[in-house]
Short mmCIF file of the C-alpha atoms (twelve columns), coordinates in Angstrom:
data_MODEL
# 
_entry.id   MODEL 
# 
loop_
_atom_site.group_PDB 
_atom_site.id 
_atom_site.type_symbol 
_atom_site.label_atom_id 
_atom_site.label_alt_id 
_atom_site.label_comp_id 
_atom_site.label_asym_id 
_atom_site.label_seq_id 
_atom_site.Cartn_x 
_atom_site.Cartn_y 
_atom_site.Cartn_z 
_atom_site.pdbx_PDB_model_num 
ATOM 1   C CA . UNK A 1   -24.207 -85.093 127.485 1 
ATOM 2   C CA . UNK A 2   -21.970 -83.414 124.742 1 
ATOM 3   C CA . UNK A 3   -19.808 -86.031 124.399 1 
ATOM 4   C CA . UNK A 4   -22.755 -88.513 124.154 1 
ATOM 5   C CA . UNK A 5   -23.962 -86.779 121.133 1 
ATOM 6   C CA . UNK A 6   -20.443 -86.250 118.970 1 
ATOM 7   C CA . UNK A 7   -20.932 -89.679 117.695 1 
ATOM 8   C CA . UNK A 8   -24.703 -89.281 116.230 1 
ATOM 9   C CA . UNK A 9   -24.275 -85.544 114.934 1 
ATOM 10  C CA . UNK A 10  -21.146 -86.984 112.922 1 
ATOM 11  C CA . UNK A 11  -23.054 -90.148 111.730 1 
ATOM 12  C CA . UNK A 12  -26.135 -87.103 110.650 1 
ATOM 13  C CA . UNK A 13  -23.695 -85.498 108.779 1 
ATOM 14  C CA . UNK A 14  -22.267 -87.813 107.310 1 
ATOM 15  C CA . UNK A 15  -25.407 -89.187 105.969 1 
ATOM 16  C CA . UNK A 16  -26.952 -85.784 104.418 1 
ATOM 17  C CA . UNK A 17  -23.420 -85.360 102.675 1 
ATOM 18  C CA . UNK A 18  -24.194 -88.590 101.134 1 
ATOM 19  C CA . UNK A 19  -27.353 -88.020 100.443 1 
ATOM 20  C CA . UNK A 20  -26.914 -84.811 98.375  1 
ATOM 21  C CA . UNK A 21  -24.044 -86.877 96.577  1 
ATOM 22  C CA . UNK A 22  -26.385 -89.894 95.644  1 
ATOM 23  C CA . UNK A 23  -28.920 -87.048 94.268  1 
ATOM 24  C CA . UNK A 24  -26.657 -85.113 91.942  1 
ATOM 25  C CA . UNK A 25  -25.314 -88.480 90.349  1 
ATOM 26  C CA . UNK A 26  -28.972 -89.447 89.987  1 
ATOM 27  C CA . UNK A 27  -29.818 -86.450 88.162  1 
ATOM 28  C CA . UNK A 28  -26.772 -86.173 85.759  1 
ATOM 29  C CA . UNK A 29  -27.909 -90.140 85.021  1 
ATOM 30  C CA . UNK A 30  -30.970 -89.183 83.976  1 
ATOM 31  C CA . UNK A 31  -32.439 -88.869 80.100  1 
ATOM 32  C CA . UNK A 32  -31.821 -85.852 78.412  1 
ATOM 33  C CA . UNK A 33  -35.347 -84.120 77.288  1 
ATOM 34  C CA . UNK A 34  -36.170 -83.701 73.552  1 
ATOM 35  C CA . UNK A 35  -35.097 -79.820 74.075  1 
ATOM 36  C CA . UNK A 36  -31.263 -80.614 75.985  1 
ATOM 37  C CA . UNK A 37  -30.707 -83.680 73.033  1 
ATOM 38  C CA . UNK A 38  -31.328 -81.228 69.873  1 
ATOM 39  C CA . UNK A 39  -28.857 -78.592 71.981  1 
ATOM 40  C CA . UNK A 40  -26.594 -81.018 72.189  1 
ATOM 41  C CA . UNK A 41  -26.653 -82.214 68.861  1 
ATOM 42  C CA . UNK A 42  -26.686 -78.631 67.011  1 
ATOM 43  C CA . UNK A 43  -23.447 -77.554 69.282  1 
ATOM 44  C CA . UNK A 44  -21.588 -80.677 67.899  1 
ATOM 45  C CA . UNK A 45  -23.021 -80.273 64.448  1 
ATOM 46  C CA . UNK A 46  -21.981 -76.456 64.425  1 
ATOM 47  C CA . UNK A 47  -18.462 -77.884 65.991  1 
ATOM 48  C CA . UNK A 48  -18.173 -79.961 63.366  1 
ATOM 49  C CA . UNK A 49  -18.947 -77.469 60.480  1 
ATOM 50  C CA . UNK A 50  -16.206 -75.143 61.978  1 
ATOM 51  C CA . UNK A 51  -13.371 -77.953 62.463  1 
ATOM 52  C CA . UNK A 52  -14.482 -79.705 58.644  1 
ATOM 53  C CA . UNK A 53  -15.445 -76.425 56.243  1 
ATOM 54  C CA . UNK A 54  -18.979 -74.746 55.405  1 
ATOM 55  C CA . UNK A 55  -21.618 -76.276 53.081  1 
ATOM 56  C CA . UNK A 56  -24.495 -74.308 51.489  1 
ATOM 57  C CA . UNK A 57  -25.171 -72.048 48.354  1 
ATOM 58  C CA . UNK A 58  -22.709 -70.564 46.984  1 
ATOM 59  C CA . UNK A 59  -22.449 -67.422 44.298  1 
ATOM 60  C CA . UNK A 60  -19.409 -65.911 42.473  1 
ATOM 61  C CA . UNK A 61  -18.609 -63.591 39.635  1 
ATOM 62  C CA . UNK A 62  -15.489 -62.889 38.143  1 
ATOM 63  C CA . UNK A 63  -14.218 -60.231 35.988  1 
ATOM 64  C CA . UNK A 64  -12.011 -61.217 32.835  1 
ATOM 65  C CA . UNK A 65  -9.683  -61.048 30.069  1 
ATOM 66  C CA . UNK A 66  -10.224 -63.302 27.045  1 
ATOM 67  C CA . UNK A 67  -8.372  -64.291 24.279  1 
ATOM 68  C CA . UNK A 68  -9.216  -67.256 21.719  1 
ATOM 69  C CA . UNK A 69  -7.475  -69.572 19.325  1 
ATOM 70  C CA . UNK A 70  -8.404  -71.512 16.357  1 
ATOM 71  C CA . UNK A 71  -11.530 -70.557 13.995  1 
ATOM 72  C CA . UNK A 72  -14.975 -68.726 13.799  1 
ATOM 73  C CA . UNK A 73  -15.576 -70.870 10.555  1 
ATOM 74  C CA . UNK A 74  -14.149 -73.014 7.490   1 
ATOM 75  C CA . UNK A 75  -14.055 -72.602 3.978   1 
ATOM 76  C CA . UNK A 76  -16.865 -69.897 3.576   1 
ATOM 77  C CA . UNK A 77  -17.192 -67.554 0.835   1 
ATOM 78  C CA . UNK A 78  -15.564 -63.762 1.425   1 
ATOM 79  C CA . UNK A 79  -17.639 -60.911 -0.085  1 
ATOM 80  C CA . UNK A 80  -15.317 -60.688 -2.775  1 
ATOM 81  C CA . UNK A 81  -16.231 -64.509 -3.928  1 
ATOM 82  C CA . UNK A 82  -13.322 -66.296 -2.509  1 
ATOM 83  C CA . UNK A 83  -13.083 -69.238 -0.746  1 
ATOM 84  C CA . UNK A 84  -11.508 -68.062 3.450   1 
ATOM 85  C CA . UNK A 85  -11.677 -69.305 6.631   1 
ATOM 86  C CA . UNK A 86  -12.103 -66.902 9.357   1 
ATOM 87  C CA . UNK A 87  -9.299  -67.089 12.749  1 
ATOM 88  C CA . UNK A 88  -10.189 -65.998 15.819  1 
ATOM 89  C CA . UNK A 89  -6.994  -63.932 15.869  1 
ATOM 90  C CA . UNK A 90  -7.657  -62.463 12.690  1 
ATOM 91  C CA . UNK A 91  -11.050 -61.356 13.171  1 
ATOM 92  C CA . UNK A 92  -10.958 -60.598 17.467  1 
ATOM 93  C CA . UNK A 93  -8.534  -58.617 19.506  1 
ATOM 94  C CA . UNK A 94  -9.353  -59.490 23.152  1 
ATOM 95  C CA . UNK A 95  -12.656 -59.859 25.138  1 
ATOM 96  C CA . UNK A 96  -13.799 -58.948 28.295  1 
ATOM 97  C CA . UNK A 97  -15.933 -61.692 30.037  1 
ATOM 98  C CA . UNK A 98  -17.997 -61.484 32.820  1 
ATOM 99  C CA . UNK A 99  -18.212 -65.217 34.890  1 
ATOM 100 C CA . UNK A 100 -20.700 -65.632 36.993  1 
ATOM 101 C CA . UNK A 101 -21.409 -69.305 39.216  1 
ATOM 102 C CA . UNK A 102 -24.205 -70.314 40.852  1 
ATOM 103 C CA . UNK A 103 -24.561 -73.751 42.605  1 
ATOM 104 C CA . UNK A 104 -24.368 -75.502 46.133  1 
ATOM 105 C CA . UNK A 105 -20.925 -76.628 47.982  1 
ATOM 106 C CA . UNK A 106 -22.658 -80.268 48.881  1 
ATOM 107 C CA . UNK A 107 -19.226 -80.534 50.945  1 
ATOM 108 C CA . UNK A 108 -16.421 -78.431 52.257  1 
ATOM 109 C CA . UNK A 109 -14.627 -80.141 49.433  1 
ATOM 110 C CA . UNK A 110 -17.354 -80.419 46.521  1 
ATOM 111 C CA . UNK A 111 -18.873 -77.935 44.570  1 
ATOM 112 C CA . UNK A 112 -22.108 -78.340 42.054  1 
ATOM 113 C CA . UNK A 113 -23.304 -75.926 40.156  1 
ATOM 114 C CA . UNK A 114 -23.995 -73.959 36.328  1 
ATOM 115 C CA . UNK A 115 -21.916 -71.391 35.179  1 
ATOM 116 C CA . UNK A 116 -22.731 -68.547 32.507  1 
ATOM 117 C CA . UNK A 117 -20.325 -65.793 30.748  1 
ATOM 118 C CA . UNK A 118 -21.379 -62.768 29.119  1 
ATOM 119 C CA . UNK A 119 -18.297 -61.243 27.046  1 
ATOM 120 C CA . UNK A 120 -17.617 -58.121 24.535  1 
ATOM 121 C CA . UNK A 121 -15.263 -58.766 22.203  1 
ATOM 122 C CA . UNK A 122 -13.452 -56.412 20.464  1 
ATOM 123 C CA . UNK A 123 -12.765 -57.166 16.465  1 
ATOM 124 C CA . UNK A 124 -10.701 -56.606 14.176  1 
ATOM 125 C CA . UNK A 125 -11.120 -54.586 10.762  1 
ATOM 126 C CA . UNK A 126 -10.494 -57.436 7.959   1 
ATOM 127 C CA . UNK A 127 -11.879 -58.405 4.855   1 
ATOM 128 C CA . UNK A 128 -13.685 -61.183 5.542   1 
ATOM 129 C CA . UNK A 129 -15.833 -60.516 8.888   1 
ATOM 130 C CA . UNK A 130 -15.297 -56.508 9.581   1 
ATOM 131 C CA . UNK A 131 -14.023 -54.597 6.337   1 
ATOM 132 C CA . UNK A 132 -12.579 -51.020 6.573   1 
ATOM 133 C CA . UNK A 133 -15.241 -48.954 7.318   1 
ATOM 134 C CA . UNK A 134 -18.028 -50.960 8.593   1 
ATOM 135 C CA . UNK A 135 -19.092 -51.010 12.139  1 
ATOM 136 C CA . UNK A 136 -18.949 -53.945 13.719  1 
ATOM 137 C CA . UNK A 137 -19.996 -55.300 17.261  1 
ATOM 138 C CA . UNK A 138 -19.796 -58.975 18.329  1 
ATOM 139 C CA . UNK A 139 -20.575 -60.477 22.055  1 
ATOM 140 C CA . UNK A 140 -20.993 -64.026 23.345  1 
ATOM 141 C CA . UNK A 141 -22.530 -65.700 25.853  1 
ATOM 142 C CA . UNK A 142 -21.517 -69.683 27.343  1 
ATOM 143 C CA . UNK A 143 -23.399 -71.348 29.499  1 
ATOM 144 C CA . UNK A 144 -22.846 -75.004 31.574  1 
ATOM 145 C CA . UNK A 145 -23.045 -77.397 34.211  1 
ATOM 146 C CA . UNK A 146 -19.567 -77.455 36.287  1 
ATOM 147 C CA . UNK A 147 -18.387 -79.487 39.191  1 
ATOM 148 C CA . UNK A 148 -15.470 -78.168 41.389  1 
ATOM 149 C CA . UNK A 149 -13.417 -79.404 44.172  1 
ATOM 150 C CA . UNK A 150 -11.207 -77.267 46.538  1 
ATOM 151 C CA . UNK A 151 -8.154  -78.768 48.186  1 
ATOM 152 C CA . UNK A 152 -7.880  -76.936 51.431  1 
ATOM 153 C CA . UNK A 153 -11.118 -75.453 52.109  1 
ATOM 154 C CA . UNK A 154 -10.374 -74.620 55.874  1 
ATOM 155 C CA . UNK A 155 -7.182  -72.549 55.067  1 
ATOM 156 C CA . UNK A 156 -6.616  -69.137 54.605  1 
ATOM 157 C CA . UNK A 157 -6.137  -69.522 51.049  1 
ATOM 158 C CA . UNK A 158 -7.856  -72.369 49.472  1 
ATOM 159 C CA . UNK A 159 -6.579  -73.733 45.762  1 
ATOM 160 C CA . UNK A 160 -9.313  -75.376 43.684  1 
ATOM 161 C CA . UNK A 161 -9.932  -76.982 40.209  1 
ATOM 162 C CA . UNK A 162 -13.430 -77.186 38.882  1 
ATOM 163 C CA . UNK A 163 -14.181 -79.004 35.031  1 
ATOM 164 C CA . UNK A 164 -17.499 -78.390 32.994  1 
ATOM 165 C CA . UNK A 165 -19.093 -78.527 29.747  1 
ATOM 166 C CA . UNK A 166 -21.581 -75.870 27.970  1 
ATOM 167 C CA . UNK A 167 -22.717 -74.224 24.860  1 
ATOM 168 C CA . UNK A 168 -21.398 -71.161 22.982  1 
ATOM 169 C CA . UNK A 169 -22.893 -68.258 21.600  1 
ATOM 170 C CA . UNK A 170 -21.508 -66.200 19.203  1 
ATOM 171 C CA . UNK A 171 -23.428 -62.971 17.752  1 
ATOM 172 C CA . UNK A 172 -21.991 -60.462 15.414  1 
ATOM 173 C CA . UNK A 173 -23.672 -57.748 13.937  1 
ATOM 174 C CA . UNK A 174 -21.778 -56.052 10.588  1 
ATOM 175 C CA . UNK A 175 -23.032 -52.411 9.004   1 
ATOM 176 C CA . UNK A 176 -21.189 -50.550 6.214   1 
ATOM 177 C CA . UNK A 177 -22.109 -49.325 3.250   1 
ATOM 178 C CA . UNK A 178 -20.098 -51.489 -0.139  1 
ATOM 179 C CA . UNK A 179 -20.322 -51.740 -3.799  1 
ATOM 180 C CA . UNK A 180 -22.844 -54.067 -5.218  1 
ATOM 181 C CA . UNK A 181 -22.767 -55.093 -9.035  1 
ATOM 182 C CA . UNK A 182 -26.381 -54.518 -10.842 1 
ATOM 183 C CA . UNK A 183 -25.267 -55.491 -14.320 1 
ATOM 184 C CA . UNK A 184 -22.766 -55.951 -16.260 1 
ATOM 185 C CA . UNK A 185 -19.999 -53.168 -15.843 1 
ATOM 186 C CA . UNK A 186 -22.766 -51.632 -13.583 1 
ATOM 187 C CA . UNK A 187 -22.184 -51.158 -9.759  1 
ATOM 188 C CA . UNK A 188 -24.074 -49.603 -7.198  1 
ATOM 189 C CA . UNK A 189 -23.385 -48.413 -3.206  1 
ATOM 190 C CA . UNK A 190 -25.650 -50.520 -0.740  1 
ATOM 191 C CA . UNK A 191 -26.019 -50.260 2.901   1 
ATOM 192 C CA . UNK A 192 -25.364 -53.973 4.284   1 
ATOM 193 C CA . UNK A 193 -26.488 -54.925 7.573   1 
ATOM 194 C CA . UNK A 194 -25.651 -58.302 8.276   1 
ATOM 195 C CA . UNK A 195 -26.370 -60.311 11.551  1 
ATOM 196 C CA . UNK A 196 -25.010 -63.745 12.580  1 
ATOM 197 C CA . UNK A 197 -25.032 -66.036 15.299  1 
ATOM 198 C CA . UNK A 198 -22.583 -69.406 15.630  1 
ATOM 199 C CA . UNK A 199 -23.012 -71.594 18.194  1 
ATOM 200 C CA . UNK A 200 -22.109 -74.783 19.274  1 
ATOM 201 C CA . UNK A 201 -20.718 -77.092 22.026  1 
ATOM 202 C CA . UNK A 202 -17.879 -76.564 24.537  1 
ATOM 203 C CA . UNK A 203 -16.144 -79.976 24.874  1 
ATOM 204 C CA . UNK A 204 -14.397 -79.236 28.261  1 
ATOM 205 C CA . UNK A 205 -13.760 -75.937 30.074  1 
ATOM 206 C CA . UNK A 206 -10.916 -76.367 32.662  1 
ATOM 207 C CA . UNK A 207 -10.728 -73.543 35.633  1 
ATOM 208 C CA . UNK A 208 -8.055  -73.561 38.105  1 
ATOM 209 C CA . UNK A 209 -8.458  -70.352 41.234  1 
ATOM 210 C CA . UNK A 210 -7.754  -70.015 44.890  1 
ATOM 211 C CA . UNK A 211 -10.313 -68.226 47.668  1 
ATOM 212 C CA . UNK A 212 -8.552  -66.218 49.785  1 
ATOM 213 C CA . UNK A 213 -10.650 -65.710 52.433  1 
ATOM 214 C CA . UNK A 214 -11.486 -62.400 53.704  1 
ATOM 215 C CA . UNK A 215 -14.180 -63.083 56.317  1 
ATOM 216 C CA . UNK A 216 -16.529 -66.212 56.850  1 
ATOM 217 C CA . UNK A 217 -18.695 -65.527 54.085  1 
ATOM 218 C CA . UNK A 218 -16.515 -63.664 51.447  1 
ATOM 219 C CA . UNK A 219 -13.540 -64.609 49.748  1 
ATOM 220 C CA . UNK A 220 -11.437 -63.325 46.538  1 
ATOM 221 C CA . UNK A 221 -8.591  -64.960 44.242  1 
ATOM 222 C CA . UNK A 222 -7.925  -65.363 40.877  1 
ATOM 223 C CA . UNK A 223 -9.363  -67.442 38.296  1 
ATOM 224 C CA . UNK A 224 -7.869  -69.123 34.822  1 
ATOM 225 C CA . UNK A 225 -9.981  -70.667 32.323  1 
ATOM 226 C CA . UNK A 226 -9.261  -72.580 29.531  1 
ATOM 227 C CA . UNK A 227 -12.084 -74.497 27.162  1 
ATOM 228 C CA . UNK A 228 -12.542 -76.368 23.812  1 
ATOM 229 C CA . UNK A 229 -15.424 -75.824 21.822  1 
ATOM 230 C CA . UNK A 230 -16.966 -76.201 18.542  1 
ATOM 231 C CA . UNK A 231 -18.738 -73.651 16.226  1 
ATOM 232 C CA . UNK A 232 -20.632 -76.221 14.437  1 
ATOM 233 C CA . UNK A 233 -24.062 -74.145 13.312  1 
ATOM 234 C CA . UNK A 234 -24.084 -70.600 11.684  1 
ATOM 235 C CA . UNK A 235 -27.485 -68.952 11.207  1 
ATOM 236 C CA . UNK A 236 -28.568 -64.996 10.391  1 
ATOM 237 C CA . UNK A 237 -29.655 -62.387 7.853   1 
ATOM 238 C CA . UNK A 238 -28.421 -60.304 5.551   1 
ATOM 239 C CA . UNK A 239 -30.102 -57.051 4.146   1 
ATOM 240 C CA . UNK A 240 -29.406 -55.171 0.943   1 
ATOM 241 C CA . UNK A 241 -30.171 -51.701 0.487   1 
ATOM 242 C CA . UNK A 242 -29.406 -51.037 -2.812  1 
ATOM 243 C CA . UNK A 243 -29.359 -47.320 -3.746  1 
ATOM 244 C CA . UNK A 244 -31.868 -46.648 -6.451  1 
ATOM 245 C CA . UNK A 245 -33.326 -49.816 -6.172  1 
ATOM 246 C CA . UNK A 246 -34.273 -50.461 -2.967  1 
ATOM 247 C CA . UNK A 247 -33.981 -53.241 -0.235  1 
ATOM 248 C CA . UNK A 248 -33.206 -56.473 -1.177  1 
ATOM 249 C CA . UNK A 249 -32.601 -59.732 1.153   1 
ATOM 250 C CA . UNK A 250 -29.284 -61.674 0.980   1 
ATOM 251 C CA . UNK A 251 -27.971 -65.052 1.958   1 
ATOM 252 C CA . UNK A 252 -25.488 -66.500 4.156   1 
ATOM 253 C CA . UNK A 253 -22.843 -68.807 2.867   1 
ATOM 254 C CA . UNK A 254 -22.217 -72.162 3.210   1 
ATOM 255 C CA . UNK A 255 -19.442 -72.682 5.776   1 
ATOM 256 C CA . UNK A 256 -17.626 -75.540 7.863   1 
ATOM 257 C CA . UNK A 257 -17.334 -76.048 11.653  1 
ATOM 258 C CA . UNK A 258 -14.754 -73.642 13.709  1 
ATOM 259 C CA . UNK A 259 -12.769 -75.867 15.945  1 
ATOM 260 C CA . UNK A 260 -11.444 -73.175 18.693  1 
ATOM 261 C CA . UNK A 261 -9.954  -72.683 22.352  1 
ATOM 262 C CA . UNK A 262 -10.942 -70.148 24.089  1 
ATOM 263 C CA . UNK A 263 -8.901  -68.390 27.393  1 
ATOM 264 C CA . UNK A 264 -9.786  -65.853 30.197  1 
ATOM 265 C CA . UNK A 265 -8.019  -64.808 33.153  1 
ATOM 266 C CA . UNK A 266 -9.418  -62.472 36.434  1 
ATOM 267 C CA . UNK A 267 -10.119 -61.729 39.588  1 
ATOM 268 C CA . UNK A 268 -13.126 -63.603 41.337  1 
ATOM 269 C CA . UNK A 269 -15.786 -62.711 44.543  1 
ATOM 270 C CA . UNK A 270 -17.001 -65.901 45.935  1 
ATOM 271 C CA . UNK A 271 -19.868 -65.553 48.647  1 
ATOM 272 C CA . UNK A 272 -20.800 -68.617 51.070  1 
ATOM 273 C CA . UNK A 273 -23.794 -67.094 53.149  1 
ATOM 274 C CA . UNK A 274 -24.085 -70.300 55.236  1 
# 
């Protein structure tokens, strides 16, 4: 009776084994639900991301060291009635800019964005712009669109170029007290206070840096700019407080464009939350 049976409880057997076989294949052939697909599809994308670079907003600031090249002005006319043209050398001795970005890495590679700098600058006594004695305080500010591409933006340290454009703000604000003629023979102290903005285009501003990265999100390097702009409109006041005779308003003089380059170097913090 045993032996009878071998044959069927092997044949049983052999047909549950199959069975269980023929229902796992059936299920793995099945659709994928709405839920499993978009799992699927986020791991890849987030694989992806990981193997290619990030993408997202992206926010730096840089501290600087400026230096410029080339003029504030042409041919205006110096207090003491003679035709000058004002350097930036002769009239600045270094600035300190603050950079700061603000735009959206579109690729791992690609970069769009503005860019804005707020700088001191520290001047120079001289005749023309800041004359012994006076106090003197100029800043600027530049502003622009900016596109930027980075060369290796997976690597530990990633080189990059970026090129923009912009406007230029220059404000200067003179005090001092000089010697005003009245009359013939006759001269007077007066308490000038004079206050001037030039502004005008920047042509191209070139920046060359490298991230080195420091976690997923931050990432610090250095940053060189260098730009070509144009002073081409000069507006302002000038006051006149004449001693004895009281406050009187002055004008600004005539002058031509101030064709310049302008140069910073520093350290930059780049943040990509994404």
């Amino acid at each position: 009776m045993s032996t009878m049976n071998s044959p069927f409880r092997w044949t049983l057997s052999l047909a549950v084994a199959l069975g269980v076989v023929t229902s796992a294949q059936a299920q793995d052939s099945e659709p994928l639900t709405e839920t499993e697909t978009e799992t699927r599809t986020t791991t890849v994308t987030t694989e992806q991301v990981k193997h290619e670079g990030r993408i997202g907003p992206e926010f730096a600031v840089s501290g600087n060291v400026g230096f410029g090249a080339g003029y504030v002005y042409k041919d205006g006319m110096s207090p003491a009635g003679t035709v000058e043209s004002l350097k930036i050398t002769d009239s600045a001795k270094v600035s300190i800019p603050v950079i700061v970005e603000v735009g959206f890495r579109a690729t791992p590679k690609f970069y769009l964005g503005v860019w804005g700098s707020w700088e001191k600058v520290f001047t120079k006594e001289n005749p023309v712009s800041c004359p012994t004695g006076f106090d003197c305080s100029t800043y600027q500010w530049r502003v622009g669109p900016e596109i930027r591409y980075h060369l290796s933006p997976m690597g530990h340290f990633d080189p990059w170029i970026g090129l923009g454009v912009g406007l230029e703000f220059l404000k200067s604000h003179v005090q001092g007290t000089t010697q005003v003629p009245v009359a013939p023979g006759v001269v007077l102290p007066a308490e000038v206070d004079t206050r001037v903005t030039d502004r005008g285009p920047t042509f191209a501003r070139i920046a060359l840096g490298g991230d080195i990265r420091l976690s997923r999100s931050f990432s610090v390097g250095p940053i060189i700019t260098a730009s070509i702009g144009n002073y081409t409109v000069r507006t302002g006041t000038q006051t006149l407080n004449i001693t004895g005779v009281g406050e009187r308003p002055g004008t600004l003089a005539n002058v031509d464009d101030g064709f310049h380059g302008l140069f910073t170097v520093g350290l930059r913090l780049a943040i990509l939350p994404l």
